[in-house]
PDB file as gemmi writes it, atoms N, CA and C in Angstrom:
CRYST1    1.000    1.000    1.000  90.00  90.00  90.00 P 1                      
ATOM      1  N   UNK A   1      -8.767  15.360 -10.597  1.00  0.00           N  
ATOM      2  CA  UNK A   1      -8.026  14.661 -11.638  1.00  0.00           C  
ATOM      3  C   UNK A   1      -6.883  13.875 -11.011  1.00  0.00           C  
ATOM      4  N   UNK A   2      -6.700  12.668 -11.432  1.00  0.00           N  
ATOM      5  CA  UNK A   2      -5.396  12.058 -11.446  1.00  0.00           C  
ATOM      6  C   UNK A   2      -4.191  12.061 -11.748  1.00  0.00           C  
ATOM      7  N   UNK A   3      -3.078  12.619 -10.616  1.00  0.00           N  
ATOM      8  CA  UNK A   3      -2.144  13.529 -10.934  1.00  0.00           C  
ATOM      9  C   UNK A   3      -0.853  12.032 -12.142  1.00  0.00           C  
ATOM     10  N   UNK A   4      -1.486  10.855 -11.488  1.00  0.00           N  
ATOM     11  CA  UNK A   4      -0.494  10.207 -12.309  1.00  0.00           C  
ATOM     12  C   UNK A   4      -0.704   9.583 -13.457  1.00  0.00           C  
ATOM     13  N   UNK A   5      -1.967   9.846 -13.749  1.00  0.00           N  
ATOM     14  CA  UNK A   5      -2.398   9.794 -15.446  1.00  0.00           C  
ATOM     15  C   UNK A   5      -2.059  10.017 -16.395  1.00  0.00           C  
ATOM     16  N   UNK A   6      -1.184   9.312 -17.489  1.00  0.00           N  
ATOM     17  CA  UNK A   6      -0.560   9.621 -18.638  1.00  0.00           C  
ATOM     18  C   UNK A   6       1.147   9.535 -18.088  1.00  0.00           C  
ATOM     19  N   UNK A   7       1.593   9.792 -17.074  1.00  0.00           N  
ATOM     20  CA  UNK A   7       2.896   9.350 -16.625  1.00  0.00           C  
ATOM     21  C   UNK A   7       3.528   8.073 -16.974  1.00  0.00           C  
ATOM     22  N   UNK A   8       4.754   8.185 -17.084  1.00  0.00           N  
ATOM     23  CA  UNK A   8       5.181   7.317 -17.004  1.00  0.00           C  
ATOM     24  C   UNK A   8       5.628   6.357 -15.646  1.00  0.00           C  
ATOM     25  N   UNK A   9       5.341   5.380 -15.818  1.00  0.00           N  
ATOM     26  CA  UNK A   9       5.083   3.920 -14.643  1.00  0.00           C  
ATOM     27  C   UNK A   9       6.082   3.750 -14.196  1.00  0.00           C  
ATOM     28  N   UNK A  10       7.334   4.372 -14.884  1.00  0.00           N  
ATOM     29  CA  UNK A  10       8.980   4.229 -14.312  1.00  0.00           C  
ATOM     30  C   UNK A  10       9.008   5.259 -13.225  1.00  0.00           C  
ATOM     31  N   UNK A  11       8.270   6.998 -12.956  1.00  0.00           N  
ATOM     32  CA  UNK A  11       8.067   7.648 -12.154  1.00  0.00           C  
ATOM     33  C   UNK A  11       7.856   7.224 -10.806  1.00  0.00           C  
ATOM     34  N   UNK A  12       7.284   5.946 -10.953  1.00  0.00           N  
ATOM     35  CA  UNK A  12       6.609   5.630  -9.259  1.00  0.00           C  
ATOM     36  C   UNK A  12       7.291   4.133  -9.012  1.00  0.00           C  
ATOM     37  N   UNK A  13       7.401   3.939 -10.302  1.00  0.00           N  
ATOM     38  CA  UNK A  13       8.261   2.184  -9.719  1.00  0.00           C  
ATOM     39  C   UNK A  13      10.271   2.365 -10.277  1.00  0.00           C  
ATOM     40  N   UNK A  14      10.488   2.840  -9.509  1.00  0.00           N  
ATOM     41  CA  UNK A  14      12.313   3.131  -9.548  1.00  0.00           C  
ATOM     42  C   UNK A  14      12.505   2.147  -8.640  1.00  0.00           C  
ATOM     43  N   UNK A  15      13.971   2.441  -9.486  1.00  0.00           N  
ATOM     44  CA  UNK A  15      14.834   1.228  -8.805  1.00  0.00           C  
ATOM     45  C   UNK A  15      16.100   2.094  -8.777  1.00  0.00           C  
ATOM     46  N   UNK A  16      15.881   3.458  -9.156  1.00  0.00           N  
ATOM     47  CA  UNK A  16      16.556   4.633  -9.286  1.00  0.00           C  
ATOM     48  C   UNK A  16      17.083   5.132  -7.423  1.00  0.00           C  
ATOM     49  N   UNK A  17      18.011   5.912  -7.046  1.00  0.00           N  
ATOM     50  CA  UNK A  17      18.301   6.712  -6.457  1.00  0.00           C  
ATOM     51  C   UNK A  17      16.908   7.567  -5.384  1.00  0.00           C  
ATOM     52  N   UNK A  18      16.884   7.864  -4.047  1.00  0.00           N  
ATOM     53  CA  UNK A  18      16.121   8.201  -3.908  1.00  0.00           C  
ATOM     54  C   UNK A  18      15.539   9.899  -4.275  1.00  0.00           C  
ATOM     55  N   UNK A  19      16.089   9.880  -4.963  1.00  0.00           N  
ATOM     56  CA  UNK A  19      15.904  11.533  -5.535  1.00  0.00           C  
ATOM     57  C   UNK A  19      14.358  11.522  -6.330  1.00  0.00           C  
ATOM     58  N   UNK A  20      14.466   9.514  -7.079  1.00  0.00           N  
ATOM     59  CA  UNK A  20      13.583   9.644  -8.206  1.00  0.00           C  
ATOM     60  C   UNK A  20      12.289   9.268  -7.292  1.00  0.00           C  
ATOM     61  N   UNK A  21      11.929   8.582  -6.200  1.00  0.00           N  
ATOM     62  CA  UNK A  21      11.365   8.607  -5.193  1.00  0.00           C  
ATOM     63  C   UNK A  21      10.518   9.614  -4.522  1.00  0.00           C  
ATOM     64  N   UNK A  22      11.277  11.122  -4.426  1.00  0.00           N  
ATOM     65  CA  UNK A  22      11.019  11.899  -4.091  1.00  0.00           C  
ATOM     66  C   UNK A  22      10.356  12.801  -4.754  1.00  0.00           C  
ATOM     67  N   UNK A  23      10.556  12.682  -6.109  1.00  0.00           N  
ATOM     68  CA  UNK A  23       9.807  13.219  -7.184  1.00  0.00           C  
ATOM     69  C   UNK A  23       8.681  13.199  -7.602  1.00  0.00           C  
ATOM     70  N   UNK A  24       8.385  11.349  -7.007  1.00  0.00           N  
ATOM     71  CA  UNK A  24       7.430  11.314  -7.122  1.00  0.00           C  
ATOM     72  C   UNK A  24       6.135  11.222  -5.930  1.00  0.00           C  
ATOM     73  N   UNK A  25       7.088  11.189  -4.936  1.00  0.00           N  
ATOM     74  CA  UNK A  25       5.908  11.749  -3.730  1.00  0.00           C  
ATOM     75  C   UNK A  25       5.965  12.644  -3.498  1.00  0.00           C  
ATOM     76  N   UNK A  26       6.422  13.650  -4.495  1.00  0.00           N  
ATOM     77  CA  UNK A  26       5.849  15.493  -4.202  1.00  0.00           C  
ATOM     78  C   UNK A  26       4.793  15.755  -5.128  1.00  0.00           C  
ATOM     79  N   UNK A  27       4.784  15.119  -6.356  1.00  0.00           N  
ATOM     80  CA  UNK A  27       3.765  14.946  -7.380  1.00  0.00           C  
ATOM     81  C   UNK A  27       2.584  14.551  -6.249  1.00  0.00           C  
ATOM     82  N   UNK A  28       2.628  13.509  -5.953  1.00  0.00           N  
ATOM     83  CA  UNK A  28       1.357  13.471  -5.317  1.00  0.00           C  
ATOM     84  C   UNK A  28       0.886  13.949  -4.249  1.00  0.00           C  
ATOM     85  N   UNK A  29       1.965  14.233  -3.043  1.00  0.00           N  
ATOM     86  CA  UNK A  29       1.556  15.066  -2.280  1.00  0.00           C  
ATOM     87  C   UNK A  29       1.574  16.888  -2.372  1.00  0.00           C  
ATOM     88  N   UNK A  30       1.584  16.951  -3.529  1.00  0.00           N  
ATOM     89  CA  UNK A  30       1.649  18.293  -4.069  1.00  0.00           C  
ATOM     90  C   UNK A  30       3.188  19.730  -3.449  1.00  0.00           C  
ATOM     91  N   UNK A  31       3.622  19.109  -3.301  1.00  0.00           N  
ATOM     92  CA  UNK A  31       5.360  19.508  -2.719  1.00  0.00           C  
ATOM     93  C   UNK A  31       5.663  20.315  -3.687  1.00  0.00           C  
ATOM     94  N   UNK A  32       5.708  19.551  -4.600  1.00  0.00           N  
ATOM     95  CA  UNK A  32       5.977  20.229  -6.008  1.00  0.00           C  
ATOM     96  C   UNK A  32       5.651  21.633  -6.578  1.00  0.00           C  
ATOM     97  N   UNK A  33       5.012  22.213  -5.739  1.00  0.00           N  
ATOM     98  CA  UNK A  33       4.615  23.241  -6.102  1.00  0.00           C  
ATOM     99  C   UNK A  33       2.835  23.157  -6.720  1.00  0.00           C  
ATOM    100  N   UNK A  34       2.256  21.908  -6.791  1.00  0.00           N  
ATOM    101  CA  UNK A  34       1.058  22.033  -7.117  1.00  0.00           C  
ATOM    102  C   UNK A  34       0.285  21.417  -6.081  1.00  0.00           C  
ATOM    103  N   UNK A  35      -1.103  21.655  -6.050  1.00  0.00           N  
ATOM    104  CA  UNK A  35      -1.876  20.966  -5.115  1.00  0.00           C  
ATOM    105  C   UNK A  35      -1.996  19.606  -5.106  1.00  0.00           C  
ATOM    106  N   UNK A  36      -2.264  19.115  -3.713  1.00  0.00           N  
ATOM    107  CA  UNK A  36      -2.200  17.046  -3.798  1.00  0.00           C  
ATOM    108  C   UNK A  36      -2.959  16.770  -5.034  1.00  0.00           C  
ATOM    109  N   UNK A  37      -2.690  15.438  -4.649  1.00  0.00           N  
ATOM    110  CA  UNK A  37      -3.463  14.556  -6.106  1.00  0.00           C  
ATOM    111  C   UNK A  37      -5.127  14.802  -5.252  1.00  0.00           C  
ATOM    112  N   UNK A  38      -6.017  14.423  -5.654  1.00  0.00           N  
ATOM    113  CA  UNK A  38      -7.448  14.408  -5.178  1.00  0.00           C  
ATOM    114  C   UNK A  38      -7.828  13.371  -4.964  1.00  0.00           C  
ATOM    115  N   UNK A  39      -6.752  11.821  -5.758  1.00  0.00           N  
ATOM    116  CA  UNK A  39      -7.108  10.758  -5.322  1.00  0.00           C  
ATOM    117  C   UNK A  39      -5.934   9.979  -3.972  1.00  0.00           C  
ATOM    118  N   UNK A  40      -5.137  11.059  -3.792  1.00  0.00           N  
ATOM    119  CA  UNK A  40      -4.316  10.195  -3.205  1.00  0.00           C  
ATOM    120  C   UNK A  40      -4.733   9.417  -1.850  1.00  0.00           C  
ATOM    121  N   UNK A  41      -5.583  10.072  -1.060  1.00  0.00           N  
ATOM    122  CA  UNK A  41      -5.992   9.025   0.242  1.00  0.00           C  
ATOM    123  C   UNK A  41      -6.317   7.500  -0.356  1.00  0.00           C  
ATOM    124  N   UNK A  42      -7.503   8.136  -1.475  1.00  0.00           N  
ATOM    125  CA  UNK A  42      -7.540   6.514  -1.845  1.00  0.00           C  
ATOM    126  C   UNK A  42      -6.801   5.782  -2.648  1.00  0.00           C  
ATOM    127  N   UNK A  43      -5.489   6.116  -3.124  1.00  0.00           N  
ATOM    128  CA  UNK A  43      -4.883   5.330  -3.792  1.00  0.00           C  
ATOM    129  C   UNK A  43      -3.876   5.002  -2.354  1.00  0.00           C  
ATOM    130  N   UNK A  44      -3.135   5.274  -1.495  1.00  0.00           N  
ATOM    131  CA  UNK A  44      -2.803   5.221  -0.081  1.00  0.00           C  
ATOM    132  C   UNK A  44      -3.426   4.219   0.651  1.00  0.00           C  
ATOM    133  N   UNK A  45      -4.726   4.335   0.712  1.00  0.00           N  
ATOM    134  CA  UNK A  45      -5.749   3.530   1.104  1.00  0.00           C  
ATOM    135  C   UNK A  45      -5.713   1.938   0.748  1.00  0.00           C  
ATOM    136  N   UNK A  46      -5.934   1.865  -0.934  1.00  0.00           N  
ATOM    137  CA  UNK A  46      -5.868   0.883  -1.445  1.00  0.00           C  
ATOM    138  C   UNK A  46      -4.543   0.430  -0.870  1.00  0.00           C  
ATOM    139  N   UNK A  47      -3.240   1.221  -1.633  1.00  0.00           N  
ATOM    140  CA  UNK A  47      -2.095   0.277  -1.278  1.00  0.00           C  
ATOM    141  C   UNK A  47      -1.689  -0.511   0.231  1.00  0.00           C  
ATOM    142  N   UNK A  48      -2.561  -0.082   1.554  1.00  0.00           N  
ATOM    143  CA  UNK A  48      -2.363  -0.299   2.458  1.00  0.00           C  
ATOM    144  C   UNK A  48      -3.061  -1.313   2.743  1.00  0.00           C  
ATOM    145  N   UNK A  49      -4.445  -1.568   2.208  1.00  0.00           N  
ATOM    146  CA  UNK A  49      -5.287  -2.785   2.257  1.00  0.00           C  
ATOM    147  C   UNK A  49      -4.432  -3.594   1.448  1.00  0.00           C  
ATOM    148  N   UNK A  50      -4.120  -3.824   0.631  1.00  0.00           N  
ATOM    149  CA  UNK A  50      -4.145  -4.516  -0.450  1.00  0.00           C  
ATOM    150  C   UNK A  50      -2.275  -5.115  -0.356  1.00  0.00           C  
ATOM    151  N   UNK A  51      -1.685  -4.691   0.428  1.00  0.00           N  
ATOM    152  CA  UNK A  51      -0.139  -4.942   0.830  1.00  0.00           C  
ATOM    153  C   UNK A  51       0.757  -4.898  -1.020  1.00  0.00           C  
ATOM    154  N   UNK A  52       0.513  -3.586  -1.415  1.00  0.00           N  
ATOM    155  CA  UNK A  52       1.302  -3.112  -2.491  1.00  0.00           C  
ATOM    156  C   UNK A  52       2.450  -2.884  -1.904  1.00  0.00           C  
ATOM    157  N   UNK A  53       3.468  -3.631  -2.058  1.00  0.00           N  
ATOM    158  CA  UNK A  53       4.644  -3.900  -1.959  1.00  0.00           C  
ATOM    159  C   UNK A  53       5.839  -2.949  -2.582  1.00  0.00           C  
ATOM    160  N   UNK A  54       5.271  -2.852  -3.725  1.00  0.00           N  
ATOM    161  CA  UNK A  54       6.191  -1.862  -4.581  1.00  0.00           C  
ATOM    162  C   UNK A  54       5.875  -0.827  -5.465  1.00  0.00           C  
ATOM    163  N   UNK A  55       6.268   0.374  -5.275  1.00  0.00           N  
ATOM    164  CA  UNK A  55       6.535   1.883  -6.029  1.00  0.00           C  
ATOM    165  C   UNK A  55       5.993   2.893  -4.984  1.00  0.00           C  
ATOM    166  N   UNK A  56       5.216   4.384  -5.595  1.00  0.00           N  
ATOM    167  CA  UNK A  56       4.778   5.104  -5.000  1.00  0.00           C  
ATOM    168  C   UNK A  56       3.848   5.203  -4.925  1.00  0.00           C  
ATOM    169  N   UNK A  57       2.944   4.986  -3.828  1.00  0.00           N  
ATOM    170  CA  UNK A  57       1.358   5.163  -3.918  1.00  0.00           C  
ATOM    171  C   UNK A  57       0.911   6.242  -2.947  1.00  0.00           C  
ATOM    172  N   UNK A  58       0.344   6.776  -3.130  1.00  0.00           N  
ATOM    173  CA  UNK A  58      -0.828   7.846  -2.315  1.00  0.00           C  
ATOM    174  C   UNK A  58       0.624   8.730  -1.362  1.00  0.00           C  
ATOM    175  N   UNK A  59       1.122   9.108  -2.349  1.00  0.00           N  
ATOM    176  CA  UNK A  59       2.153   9.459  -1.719  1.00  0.00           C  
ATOM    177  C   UNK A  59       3.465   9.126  -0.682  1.00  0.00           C  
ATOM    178  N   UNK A  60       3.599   7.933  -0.885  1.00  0.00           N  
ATOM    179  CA  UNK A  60       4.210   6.750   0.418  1.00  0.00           C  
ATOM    180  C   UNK A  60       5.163   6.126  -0.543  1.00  0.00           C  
ATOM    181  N   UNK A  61       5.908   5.866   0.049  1.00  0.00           N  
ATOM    182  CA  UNK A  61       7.111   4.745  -0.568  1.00  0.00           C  
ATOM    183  C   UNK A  61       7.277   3.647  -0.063  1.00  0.00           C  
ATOM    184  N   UNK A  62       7.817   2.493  -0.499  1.00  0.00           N  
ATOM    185  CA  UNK A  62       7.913   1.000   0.009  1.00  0.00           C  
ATOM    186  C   UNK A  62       8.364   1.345   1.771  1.00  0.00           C  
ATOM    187  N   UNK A  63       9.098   1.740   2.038  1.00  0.00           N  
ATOM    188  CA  UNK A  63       9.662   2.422   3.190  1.00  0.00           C  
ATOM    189  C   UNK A  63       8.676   2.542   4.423  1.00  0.00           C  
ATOM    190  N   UNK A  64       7.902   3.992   3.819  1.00  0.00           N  
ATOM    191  CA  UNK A  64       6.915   4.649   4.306  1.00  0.00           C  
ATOM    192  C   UNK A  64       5.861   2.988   4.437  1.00  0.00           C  
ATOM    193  N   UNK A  65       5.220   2.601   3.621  1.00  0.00           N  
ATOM    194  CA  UNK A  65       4.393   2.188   4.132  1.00  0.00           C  
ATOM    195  C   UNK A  65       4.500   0.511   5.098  1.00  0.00           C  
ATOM    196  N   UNK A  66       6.012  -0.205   4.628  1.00  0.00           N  
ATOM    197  CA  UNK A  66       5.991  -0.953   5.498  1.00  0.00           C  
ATOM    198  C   UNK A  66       6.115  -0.459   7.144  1.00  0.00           C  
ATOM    199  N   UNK A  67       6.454   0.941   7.479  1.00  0.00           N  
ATOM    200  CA  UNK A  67       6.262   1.501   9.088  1.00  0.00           C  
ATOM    201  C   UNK A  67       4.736   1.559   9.216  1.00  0.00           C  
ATOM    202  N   UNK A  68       4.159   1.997   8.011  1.00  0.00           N  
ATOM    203  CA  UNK A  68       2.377   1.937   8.382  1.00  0.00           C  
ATOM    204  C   UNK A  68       1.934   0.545   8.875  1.00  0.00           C  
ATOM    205  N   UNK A  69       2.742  -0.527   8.176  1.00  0.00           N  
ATOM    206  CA  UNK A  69       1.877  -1.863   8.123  1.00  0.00           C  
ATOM    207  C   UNK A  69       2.276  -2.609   9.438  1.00  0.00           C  
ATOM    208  N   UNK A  70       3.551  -2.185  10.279  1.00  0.00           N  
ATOM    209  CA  UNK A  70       4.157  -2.272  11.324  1.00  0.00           C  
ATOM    210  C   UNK A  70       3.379  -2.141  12.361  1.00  0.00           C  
ATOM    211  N   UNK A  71       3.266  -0.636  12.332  1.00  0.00           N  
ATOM    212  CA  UNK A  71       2.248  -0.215  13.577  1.00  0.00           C  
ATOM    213  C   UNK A  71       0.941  -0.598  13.376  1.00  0.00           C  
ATOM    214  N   UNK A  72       0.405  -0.718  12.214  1.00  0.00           N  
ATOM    215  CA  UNK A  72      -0.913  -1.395  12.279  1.00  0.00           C  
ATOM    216  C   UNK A  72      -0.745  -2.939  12.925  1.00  0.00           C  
ATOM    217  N   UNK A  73       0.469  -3.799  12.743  1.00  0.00           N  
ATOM    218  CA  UNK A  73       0.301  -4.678  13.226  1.00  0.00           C  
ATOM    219  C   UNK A  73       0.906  -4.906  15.164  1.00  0.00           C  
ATOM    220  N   UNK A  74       1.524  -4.668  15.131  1.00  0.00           N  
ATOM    221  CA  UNK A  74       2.103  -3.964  16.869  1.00  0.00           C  
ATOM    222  C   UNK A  74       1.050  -3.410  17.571  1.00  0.00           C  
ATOM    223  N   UNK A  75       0.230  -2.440  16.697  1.00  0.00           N  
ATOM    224  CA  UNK A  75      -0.750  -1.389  17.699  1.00  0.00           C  
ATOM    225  C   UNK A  75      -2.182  -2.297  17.459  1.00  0.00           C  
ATOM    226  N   UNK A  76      -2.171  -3.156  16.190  1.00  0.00           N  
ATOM    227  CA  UNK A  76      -3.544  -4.378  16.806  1.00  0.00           C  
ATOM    228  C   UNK A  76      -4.366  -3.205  16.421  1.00  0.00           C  
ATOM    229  N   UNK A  77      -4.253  -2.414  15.260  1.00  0.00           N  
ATOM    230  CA  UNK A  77      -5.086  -0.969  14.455  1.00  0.00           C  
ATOM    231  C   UNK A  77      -5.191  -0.887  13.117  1.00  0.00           C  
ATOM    232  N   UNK A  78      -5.849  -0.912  12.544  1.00  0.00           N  
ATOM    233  CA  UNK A  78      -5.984  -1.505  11.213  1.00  0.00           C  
ATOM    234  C   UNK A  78      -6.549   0.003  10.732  1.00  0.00           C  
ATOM    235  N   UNK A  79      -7.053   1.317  11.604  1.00  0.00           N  
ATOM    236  CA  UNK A  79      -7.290   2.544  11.012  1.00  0.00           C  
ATOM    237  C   UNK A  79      -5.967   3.747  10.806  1.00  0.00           C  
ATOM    238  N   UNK A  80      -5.273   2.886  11.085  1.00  0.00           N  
ATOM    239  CA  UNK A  80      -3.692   3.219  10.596  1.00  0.00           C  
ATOM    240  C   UNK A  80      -3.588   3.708   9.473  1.00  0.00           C  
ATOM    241  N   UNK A  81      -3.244   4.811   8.261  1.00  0.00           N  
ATOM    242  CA  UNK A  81      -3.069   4.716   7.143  1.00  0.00           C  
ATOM    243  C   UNK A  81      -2.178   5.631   6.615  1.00  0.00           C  
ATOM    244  N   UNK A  82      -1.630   6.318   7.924  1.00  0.00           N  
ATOM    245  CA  UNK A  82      -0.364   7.213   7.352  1.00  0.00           C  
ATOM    246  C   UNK A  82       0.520   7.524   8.215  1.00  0.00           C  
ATOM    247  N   UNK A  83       1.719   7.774   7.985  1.00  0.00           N  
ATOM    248  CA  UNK A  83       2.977   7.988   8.986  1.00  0.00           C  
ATOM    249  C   UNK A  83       2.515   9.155   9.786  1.00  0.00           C  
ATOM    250  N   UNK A  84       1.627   9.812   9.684  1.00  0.00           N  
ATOM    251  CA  UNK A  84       1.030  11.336  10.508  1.00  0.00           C  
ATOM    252  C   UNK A  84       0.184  10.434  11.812  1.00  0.00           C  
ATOM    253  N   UNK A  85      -0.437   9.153  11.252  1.00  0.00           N  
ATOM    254  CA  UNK A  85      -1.471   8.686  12.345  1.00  0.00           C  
ATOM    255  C   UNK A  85      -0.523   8.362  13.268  1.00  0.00           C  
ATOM    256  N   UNK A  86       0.491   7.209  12.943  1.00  0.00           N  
ATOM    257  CA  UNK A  86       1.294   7.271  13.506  1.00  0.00           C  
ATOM    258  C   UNK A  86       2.220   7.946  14.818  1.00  0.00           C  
ATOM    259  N   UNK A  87       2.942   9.103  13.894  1.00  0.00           N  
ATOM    260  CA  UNK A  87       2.717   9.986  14.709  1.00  0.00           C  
ATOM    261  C   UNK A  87       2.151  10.618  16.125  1.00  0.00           C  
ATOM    262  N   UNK A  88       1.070  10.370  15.416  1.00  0.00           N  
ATOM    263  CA  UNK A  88      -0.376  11.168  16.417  1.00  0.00           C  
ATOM    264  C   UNK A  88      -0.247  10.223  17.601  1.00  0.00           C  
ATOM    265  N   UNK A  89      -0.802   9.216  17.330  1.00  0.00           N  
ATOM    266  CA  UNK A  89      -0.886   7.816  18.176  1.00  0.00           C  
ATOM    267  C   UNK A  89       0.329   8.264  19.465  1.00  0.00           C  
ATOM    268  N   UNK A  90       1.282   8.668  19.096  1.00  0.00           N  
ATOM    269  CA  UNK A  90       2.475   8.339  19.630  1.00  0.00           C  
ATOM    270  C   UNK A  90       2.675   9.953  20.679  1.00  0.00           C  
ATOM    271  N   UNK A  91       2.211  10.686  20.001  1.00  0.00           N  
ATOM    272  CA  UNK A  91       2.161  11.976  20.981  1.00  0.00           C  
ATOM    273  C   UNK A  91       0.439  11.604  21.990  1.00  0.00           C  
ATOM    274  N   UNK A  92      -0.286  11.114  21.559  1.00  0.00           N  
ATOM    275  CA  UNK A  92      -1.507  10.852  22.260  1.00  0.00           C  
ATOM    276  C   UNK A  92      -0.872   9.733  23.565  1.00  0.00           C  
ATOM    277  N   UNK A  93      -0.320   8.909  23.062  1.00  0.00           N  
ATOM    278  CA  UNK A  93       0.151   8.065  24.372  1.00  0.00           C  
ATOM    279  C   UNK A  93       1.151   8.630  25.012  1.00  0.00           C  
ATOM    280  N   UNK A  94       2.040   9.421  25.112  1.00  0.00           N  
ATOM    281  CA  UNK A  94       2.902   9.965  25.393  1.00  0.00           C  
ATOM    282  C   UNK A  94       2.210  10.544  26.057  1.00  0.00           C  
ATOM    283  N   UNK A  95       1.235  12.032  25.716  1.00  0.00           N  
ATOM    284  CA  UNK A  95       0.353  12.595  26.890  1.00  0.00           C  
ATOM    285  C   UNK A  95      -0.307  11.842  28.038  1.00  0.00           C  
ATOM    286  N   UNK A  96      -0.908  10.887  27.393  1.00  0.00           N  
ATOM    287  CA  UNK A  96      -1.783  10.054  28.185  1.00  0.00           C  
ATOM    288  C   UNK A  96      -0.986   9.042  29.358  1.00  0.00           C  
ATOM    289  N   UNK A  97       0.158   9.166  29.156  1.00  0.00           N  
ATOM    290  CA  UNK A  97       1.051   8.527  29.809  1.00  0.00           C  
ATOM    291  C   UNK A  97       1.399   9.743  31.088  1.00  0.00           C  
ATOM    292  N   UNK A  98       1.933  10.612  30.546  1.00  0.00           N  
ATOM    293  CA  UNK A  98       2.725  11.814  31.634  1.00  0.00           C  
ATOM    294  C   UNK A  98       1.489  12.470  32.477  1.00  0.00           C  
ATOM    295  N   UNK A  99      -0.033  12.616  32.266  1.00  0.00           N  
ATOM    296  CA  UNK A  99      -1.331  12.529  32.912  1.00  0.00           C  
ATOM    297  C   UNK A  99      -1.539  11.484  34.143  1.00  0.00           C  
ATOM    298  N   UNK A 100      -1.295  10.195  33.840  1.00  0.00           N  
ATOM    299  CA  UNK A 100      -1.418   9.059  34.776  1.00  0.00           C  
ATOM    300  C   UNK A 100       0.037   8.969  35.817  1.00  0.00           C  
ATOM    301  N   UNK A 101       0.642   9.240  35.043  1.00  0.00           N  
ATOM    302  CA  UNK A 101       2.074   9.726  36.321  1.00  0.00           C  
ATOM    303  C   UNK A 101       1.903  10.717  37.285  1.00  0.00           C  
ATOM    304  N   UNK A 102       1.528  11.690  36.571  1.00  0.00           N  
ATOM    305  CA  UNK A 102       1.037  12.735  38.000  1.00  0.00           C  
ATOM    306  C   UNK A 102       0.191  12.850  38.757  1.00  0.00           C  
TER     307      UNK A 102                                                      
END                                                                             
């Protein structure tokens, strides 16, 4: 089910404080005390193809996903789709780096 179904549209598009932000990427990433949304990769997904500019999608904030759209464009990686890949990417070269030094 779609955790943001029947919500209100002000939940994910604030212009509010980041508290209201946060509220709503625990809703979807299930923070909140309930399990993730079931659609959130692909609503994440979409917003990342599709350069959704504004509110909360697939759990990401305007924030969050212009660093996704960053490194997708810097790293020349377009299978980029979350601040975790990110991440990853970044401890993978880091290893792969301190390997070729020694």
């Amino acid at each position: 089910r779609v955790k943001c179904r029947g919500l209100s549209p002000a939940l994910f598009y604030t212009n509010s404080p980041s508290s209201d932000v946060s509220k709503a990427k625990a809703l979807c990433n299930g923070t909140d005390g309930t399990a993730p949304c079931y659609f959130r990769d692909t609503c994440l997904h979409y917003a990342i193809d599709e350069h959704e500019q504004f509110g909360v999608w697939g759990g990401t904030s305007e924030r969050d996903r212009r660093k996704i759209w960053r490194a997708r464009r810097v790293r020349k990686d377009d299978t980029i789709y979350s601040i975790d890949d990110i991440k990853r990417d970044v401890t993978v070269t880091t290893i792969t780096i301190r390997r070729v030094i020694r």
